[in-house]
ZATORNU-556228 format. One record per residue: x, y, z of N, C-alpha, C, O in turn. Coordinates in steps of 0.1 Angstrom, whole numbers, padded with zeros to 4 digits, always signed. Layout:
BEGIN
XYZXYZXYZXYZ/...
// end
This chain:
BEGIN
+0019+0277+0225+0011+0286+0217+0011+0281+0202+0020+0273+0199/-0001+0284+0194-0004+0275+0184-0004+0289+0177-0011+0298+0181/+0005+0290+0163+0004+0295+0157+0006+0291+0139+0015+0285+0135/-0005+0296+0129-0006+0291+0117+0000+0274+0118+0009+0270+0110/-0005+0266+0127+0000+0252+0126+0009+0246+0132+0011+0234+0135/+0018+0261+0136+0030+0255+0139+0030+0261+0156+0027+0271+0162/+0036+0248+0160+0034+0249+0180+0052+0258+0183+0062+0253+0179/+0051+0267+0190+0057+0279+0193+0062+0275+0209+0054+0275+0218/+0076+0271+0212+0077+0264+0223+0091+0277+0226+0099+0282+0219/+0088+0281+0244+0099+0292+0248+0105+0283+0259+0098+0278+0268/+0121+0280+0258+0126+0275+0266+0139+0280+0269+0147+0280+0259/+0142+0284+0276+0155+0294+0281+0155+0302+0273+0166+0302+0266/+0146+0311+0271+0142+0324+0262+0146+0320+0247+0150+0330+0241/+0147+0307+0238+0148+0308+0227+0137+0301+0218+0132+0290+0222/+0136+0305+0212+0124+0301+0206+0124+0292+0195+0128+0296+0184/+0117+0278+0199+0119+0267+0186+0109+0263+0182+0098+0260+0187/+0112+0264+0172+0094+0259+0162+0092+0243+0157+0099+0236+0151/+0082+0240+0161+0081+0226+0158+0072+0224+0149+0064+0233+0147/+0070+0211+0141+0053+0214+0130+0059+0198+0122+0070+0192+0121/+0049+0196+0118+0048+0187+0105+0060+0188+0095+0066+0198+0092/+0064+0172+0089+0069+0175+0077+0073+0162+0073+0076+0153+0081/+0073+0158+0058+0076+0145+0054+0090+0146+0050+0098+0156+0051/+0095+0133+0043+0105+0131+0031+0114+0122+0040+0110+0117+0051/+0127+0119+0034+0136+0113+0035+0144+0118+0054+0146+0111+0064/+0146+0131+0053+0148+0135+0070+0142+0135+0081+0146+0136+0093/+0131+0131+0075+0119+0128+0088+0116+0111+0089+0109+0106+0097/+0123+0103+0078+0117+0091+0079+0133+0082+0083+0135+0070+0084/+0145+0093+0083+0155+0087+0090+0158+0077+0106+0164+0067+0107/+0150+0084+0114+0152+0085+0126+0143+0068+0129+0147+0058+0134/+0132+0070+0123+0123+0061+0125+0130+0045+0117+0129+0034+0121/+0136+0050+0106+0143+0037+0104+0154+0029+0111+0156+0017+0111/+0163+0045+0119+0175+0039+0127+0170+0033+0137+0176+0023+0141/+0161+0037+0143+0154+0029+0155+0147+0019+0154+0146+0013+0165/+0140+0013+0136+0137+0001+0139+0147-0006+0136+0148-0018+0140/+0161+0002+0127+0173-0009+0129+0175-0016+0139+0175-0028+0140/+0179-0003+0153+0182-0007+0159+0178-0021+0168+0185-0030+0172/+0164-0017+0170+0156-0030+0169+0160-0043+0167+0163-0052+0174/+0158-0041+0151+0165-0053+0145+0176-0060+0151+0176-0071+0155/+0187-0052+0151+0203-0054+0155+0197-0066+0173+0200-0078+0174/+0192-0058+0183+0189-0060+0192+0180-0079+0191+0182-0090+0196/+0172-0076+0183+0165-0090+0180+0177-0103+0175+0178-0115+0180/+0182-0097+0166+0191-0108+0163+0201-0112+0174+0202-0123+0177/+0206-0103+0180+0216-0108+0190+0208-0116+0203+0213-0125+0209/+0197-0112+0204+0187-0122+0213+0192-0139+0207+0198-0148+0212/+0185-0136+0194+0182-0149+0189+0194-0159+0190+0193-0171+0190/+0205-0152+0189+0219-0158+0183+0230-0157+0194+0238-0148+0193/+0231-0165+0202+0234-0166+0216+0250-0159+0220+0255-0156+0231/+0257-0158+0205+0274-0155+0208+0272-0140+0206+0284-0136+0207/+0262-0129+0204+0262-0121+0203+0267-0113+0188+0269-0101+0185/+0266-0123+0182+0274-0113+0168+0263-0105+0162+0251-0105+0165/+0270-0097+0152+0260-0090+0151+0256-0092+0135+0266-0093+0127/+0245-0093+0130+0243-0091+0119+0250-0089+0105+0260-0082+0106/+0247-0093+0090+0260-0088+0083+0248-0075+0076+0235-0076+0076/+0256-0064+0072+0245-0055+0063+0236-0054+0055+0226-0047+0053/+0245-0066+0047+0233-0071+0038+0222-0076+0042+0213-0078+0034/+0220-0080+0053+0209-0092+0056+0199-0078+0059+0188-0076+0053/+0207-0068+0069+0192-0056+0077+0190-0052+0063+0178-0052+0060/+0199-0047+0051+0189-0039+0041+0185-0048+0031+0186-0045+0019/+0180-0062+0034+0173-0071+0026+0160-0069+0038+0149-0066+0032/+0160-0069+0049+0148-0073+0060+0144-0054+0058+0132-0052+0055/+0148-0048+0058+0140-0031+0055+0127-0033+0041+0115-0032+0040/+0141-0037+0032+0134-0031+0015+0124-0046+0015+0116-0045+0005/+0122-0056+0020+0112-0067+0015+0109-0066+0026+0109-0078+0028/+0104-0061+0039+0094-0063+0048+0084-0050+0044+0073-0052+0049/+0084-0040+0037+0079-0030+0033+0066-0034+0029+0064-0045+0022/+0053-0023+0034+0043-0026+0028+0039-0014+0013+0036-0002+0013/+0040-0022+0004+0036-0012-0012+0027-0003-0010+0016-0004-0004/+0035+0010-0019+0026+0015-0021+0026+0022-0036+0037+0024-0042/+0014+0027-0042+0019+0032-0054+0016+0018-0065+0007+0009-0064/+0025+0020-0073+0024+0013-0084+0035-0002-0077+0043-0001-0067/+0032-0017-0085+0030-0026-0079+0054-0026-0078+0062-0021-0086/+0056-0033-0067+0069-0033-0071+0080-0019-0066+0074-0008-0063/+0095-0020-0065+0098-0004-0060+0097+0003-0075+0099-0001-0086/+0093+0013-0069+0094+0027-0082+0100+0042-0076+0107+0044-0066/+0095+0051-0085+0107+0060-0083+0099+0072-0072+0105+0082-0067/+0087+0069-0069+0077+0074-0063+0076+0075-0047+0076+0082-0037/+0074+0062-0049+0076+0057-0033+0086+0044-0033+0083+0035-0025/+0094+0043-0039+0105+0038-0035+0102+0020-0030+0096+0015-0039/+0104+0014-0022+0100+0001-0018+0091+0002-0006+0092-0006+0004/+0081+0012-0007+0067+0016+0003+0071+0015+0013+0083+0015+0014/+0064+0016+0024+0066+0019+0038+0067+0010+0046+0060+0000+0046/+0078+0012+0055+0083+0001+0060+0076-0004+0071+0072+0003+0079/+0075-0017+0071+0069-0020+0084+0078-0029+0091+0085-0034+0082/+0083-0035+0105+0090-0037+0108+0083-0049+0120+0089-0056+0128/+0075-0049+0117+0064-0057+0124+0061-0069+0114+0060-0080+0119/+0060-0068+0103+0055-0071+0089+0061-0085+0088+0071-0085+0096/+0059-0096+0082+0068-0107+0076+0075-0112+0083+0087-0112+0081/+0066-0120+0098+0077-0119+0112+0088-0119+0117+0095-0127+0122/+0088-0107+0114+0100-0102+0118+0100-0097+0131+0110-0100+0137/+0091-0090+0138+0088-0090+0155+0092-0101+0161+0090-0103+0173/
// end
């Protein structure tokens, strides 16, 4: 059921609302999963299985990012949207 936008879903009689939304909580999930990714890539590549050091995935996040906004990170959009495909990193 579609109501004011938001899709109205009944499942074992309780009722959850689903809909749109941006920010930092919604762009969580999508980062841990291309971490994950990442994590998974590297150990392909690197035959003893180790795993990555931290600094390396939050250097390959914040500089694979495609800008947006004003040139550089800012306080707006932060170091733009990430792409994970971007700067062969696939």
């Amino acid at each position: 059921m579609l109501l004011s936008g938001l899709l109205l879903v009944l499942s074992n009689s309780l009722l959850i609302l689903t809909g749109e939304n941006t920010g930092t909580s919604m762009a969580s999930p999508a980062i841990a999963g291309g971490l994950a990714l990442l994590y998974e890539k590297y150990r392909l590549l690197h035959p003893l299985g180790l795993n990555p050091k931290n600094g390396l995935m939050k250097a390959l996040v914040c500089n694979s990012g495609d800008d947006w906004g004003k040139p550089g990170p800012d306080y707006s959009n932060g170091f733009g949207v990430v792409n994970f495909c971007g700067r062969s990193i696939c």
